[in-house]
Structure formats: structure tokens, C-alpha cells
N, CA, C and O of each residue as an XYZ file, in Angstrom:
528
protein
N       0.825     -1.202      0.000
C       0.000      0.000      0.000
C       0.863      1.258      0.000
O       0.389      2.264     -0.526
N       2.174      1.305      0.578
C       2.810      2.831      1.108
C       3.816      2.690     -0.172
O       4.478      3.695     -0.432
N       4.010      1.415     -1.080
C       4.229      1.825     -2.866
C       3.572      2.725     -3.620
O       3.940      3.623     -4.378
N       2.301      2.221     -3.192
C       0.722      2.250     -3.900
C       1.239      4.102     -3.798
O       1.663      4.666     -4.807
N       1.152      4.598     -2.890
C       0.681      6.237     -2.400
C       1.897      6.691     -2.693
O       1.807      7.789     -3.241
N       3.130      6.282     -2.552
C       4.504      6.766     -2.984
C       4.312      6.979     -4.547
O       4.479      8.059     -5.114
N       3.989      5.959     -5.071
C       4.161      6.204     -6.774
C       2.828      7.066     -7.615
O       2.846      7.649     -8.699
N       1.680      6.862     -6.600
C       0.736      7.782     -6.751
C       1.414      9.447     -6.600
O       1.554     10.167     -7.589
N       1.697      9.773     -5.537
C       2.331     11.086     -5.054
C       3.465     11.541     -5.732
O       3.510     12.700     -6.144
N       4.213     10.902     -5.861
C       5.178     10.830     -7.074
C       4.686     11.661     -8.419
O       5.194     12.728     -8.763
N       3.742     11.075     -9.037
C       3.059     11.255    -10.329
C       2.129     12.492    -10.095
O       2.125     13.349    -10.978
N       1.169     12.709     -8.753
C       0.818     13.634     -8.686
C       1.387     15.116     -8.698
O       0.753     16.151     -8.904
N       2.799     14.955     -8.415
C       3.574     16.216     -8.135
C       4.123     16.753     -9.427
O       4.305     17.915     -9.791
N       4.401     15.282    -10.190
C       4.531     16.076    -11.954
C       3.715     16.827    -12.462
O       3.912     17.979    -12.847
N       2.092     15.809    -12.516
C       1.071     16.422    -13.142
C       0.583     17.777    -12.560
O       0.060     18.599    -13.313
N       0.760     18.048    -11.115
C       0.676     18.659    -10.648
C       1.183     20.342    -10.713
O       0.423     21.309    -10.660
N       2.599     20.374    -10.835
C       3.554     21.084    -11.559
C       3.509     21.589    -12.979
O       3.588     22.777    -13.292
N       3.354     20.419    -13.934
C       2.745     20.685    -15.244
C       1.752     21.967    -15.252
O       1.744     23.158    -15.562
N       0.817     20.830    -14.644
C      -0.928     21.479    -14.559
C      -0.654     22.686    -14.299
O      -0.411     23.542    -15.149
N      -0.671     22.847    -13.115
C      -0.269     24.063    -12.297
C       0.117     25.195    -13.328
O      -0.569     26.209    -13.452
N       1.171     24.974    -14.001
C       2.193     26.382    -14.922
C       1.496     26.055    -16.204
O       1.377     27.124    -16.802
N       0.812     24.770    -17.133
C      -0.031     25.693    -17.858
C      -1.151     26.149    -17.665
O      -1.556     26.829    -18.608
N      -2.021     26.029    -16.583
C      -2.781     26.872    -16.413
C      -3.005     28.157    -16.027
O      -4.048     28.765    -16.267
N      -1.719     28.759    -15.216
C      -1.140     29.941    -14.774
C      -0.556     30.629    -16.205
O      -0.701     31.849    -16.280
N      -0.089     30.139    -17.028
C       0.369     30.315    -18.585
C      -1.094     30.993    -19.617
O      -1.311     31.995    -20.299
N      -1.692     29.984    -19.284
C      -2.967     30.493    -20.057
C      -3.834     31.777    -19.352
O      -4.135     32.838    -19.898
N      -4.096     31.399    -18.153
C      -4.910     33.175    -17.788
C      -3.810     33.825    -17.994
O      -4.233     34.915    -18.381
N      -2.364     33.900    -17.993
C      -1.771     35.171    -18.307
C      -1.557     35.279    -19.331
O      -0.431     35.703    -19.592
N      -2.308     35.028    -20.259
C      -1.628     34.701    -21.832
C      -1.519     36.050    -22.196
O      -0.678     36.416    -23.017
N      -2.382     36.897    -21.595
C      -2.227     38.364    -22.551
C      -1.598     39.510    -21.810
O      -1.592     40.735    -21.928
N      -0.944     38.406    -20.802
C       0.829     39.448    -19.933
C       1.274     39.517    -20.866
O       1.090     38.707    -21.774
N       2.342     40.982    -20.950
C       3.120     41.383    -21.706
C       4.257     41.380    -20.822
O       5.163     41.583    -21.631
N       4.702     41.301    -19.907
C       5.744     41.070    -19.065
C       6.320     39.806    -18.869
O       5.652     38.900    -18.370
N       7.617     39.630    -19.244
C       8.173     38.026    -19.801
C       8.568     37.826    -17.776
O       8.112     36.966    -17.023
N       9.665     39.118    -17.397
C       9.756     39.132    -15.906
C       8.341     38.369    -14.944
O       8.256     37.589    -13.995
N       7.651     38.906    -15.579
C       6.782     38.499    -14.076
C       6.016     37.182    -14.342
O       5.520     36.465    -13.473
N       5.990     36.915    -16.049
C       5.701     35.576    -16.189
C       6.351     34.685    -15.866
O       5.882     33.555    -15.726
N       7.529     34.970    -15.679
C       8.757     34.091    -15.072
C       8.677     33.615    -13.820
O       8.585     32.423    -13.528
N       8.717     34.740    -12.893
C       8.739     34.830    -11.390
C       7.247     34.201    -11.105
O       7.203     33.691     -9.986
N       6.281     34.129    -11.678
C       4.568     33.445    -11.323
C       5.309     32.232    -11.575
O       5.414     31.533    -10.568
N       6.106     31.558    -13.094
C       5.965     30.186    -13.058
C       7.218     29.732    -12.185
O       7.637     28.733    -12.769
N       7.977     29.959    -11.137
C       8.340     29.415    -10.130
C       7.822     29.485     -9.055
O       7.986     28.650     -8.165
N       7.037     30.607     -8.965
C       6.165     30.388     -7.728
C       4.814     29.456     -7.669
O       4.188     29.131     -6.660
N       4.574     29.155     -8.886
C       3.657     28.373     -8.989
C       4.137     26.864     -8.947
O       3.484     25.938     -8.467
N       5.247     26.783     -9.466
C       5.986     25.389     -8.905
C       6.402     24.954     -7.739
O       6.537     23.769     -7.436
N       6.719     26.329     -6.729
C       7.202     26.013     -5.530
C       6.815     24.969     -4.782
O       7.687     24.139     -4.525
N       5.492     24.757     -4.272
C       4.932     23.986     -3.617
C       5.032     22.796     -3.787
O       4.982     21.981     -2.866
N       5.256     22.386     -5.513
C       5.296     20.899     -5.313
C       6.951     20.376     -6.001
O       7.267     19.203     -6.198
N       7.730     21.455     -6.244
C       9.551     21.370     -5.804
C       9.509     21.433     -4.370
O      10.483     20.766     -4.022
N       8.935     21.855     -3.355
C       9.219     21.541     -2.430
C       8.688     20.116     -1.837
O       9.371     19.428     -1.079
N       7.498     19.797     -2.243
C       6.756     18.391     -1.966
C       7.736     17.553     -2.458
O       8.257     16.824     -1.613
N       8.112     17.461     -3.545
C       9.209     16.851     -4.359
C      10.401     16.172     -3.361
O      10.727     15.017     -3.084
N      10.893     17.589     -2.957
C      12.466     17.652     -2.036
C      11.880     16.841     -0.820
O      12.533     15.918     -0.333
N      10.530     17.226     -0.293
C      10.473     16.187      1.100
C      10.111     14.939      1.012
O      10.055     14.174      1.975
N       9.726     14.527     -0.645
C       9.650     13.053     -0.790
C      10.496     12.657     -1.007
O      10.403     11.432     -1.076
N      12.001     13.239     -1.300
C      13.486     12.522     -1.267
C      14.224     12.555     -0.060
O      15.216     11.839      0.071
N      13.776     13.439      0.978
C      14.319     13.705      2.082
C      13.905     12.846      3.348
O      14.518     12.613      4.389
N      12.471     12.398      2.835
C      11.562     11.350      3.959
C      12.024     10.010      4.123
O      11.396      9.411      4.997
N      13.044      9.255      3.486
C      13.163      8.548      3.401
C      13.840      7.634      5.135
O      13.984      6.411      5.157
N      14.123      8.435      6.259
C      14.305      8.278      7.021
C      13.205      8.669      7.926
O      13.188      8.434      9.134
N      12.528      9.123      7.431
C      11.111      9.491      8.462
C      10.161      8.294      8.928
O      10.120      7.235      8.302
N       9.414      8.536     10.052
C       8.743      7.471     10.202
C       7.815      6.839      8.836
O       8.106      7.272      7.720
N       6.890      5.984      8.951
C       5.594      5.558      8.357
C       4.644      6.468      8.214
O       4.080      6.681      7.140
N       4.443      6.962      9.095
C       3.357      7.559      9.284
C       3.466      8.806      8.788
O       2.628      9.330      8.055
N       5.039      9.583      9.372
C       4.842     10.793      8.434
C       5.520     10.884      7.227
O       6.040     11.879      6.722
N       5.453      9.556      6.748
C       5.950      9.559      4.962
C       4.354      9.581      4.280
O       4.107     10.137      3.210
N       3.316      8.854      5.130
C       1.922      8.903      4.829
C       1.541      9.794      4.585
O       0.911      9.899      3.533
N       1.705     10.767      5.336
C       0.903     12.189      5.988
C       1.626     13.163      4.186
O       1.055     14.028      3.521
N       2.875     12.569      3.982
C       3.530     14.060      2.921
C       3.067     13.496      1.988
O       2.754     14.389      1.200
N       2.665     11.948      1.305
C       2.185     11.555      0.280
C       0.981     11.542     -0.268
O       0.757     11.400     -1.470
N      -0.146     11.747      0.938
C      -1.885     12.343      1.160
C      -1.548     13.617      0.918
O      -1.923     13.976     -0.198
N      -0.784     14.729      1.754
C      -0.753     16.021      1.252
C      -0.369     16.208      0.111
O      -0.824     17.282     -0.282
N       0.230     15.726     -0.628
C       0.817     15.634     -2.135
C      -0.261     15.166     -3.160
O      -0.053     15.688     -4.255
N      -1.088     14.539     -3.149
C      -1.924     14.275     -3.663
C      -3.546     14.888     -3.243
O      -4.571     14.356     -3.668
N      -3.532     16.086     -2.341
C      -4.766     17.010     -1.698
C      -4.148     17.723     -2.446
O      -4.811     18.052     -3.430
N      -3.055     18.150     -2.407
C      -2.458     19.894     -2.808
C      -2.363     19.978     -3.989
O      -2.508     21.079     -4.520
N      -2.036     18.610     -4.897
C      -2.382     18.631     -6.269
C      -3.687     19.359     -6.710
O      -3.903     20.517     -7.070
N      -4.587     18.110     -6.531
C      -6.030     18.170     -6.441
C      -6.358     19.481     -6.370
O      -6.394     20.332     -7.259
N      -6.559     19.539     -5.382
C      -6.739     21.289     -4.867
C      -6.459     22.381     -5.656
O      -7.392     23.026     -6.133
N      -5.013     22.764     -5.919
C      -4.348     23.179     -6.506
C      -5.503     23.472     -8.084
O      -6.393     24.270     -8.379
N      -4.862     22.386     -8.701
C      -5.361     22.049    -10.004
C      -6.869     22.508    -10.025
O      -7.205     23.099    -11.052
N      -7.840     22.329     -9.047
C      -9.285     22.326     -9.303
C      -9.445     24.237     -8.766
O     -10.481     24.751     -9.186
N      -8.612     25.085     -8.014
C      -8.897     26.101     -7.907
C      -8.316     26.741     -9.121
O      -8.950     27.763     -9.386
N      -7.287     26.500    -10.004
C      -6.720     27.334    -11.057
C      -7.858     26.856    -12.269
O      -8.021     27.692    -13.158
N      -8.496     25.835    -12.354
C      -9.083     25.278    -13.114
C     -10.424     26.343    -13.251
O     -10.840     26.943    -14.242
N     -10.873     26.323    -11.984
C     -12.039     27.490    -11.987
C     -11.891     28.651    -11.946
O     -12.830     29.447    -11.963
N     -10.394     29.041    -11.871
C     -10.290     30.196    -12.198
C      -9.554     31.490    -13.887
O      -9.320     32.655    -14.207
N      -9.531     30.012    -14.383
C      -9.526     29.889    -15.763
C     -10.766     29.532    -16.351
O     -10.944     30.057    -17.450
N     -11.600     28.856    -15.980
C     -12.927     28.582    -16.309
C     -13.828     30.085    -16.394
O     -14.393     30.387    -17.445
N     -13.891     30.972    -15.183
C     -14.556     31.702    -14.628
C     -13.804     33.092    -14.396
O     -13.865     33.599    -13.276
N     -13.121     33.701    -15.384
C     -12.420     34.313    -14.706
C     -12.883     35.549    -14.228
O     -13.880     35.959    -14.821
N     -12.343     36.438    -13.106
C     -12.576     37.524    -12.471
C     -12.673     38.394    -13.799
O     -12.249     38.416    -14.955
N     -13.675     39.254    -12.725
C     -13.358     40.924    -13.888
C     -12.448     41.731    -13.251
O     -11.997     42.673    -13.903
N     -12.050     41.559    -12.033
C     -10.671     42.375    -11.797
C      -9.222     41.222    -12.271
O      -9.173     40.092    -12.756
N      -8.526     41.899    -11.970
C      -7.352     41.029    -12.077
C      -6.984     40.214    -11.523
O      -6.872     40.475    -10.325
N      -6.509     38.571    -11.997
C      -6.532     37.236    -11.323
C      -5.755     36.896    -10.986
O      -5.889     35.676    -11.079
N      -4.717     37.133    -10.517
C      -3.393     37.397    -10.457
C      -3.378     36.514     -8.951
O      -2.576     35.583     -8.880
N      -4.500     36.884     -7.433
C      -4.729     36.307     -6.323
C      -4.747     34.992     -6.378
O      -3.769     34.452     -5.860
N      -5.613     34.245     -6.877
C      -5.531     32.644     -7.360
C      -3.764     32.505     -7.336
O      -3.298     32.144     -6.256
N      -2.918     32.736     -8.310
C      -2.031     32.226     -8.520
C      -0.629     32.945     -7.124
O       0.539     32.557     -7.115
N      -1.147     33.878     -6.237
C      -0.180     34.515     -5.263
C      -0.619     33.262     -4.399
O       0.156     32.392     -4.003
N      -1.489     33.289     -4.252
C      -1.980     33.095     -2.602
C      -2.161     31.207     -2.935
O      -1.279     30.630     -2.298
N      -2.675     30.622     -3.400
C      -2.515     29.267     -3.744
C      -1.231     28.353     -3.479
O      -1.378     27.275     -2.904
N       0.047     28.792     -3.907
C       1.155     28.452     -3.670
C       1.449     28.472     -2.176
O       1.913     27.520     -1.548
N       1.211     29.356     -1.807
C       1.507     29.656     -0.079
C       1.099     28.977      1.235
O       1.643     28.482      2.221
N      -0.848     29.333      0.474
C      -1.553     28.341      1.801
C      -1.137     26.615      1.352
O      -1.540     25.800      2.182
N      -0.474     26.093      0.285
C      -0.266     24.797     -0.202
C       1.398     24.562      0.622
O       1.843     23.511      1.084
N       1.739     25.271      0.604
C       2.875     25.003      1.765
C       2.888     25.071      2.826
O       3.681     24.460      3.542
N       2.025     25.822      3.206
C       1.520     25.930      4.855
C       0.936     24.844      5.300
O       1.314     24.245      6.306
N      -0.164     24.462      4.486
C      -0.747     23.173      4.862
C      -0.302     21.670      4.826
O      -0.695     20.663      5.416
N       0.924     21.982      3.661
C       2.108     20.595      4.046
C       2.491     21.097      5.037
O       1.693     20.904      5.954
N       3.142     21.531      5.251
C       4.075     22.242      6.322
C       3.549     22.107      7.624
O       4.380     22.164      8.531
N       2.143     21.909      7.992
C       1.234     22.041      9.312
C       1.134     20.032      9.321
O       1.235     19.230     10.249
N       0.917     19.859      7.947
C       0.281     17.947      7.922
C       1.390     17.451      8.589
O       1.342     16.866      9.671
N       2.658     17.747      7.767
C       3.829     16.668      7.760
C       4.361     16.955      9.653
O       4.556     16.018     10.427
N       4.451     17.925      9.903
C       4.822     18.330     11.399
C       4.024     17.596     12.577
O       4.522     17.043     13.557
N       2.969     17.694     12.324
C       1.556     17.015     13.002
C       1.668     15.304     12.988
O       1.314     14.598     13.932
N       2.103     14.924     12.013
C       2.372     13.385     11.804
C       3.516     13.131     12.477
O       3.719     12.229     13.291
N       4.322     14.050     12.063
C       6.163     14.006     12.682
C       5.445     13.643     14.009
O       4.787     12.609     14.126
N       5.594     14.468     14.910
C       4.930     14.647     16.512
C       4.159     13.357     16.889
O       4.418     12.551     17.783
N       3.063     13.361     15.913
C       2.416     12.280     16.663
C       3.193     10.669     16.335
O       2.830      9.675     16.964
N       3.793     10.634     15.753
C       4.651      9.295     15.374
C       5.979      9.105     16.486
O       6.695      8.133     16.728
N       5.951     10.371     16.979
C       7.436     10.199     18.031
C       6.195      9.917     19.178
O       6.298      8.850     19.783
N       5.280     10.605     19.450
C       4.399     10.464     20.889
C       3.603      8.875     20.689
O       2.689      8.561     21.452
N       4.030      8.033     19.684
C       3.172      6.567     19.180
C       4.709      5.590     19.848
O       4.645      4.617     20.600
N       5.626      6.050     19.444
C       6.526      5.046     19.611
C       7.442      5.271     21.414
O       8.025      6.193     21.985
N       7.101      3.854     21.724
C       7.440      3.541     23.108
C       8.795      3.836     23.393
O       9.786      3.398     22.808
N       8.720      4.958     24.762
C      10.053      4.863     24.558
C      11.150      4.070     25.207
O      10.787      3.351     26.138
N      12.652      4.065     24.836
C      13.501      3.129     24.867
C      13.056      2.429     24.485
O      12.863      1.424     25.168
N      12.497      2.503     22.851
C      12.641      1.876     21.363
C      13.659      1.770     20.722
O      13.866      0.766     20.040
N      14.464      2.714     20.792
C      15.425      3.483     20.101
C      15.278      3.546     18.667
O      16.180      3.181     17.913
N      13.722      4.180     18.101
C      13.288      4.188     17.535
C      13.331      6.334     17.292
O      12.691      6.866     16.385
């Protein structure tokens, strides 16, 4: 099963990434600024280059919080993808620019809150003088 969600999460963070920058590509299609199209498509990658880095870095982490970053990796996709989706679908009459600031951010925060929360509770699960 923790293959199953590894190679799932894995794949989600490509498509994810992909997704993510062409859809941020397309509502800005009629930026004239190459600079700031630039600086959106790394910030729009951030979240899941960083999901990325903690699925190579977890490899010493417990079970549980390798679980916890591979569910968030596959929410934050999801998520991700289905708010830029409607906001390319639907777009504002002011400028849409918020979707793509603020999306990246609360998507790291909320790994950032999962994976910590699992961390913690996986050290408060294991008995101690485990030496675990």
C-alpha cells in the first residue's frame, strides 16, 4: 500500500507542476511582461519542488509521516489544479493574479502544518527506549 501512495504522489507532483504552470500560462496569456511571467511560473511550482524535495528527504522518516507528505501531495495537487481550473474557467473581472499569489503559499503551509503534526504524533506513538 505505502508503494501504492509513494508512486501515486510521485506522479501527482509532476502532473501537478505541469498542470499548475499551464494553467497559470494560459490566464496570463495576454501578460506582456516576460519578468513576471517568469517569477509566477516558479512560484507556482514552488509547492510541489518543495513536496518533491520532502519526498526525497523522507526517506528516514517514520511511516506515518511519509503517509501524511504523500496524502498532502496528492490534496495539494487536487486542490491546486481544481482552484486554477475554476479560475480559468470563470475568470474575475478584476485582475486574477490572487488565485495564482496566494494558492502556492496556503499549499505550503498546509504541508508544512500535515507533515509536522504526523512528525509529533509518530514520536508520541513510539514507546520509549525503542530506540526508535
Amino acid at each position: 500500500m505505502q508503494d501504492r501512495l509513494h508512486g501515486a504522489a510521485q506522479v501527482a507532483a509532476v502532473v501537478g507542476a505541469v498542470g499548475a504552470v499551464a494553467l497559470m500560462l494560459y490566464a496570463g496569456r495576454a501578460n506582456q511582461h516576460i519578468l513576471v511571467t517568469v517569477l509566477f511560473v516558479f512560484w507556482v511550482l514552488a509547492p510541489f519542488v518543495a513536496l518533491a524535495w520532502a519526498d526525497r528527504m523522507s526517506v528516514r522518516w517514520s511511516v506515518v509521516t511519509r503517509t501524511a507528505l504523500h496524502w498532502m501531495t496528492l490534496v495539494i495537487t487536487v486542490g491546486s489544479l481544481a482552484i486554477y481550473v475554476q479560475r480559468v474557467l470563470r475568470p474575475p473581472r478584476t485582475t486574477g493574479a490572487f488565485v495564482f499569489v496566494a494558492v502556492p503559499v496556503a499549499s505550503c503551509l498546509l504541508a508544512a502544518i500535515a507533515v509536522a503534526v504526523a512528525a509529533l504524533l509518530s514520536r508520541r506513538s513510539v514507546p520509549p527506549g525503542s530506540g526508535a
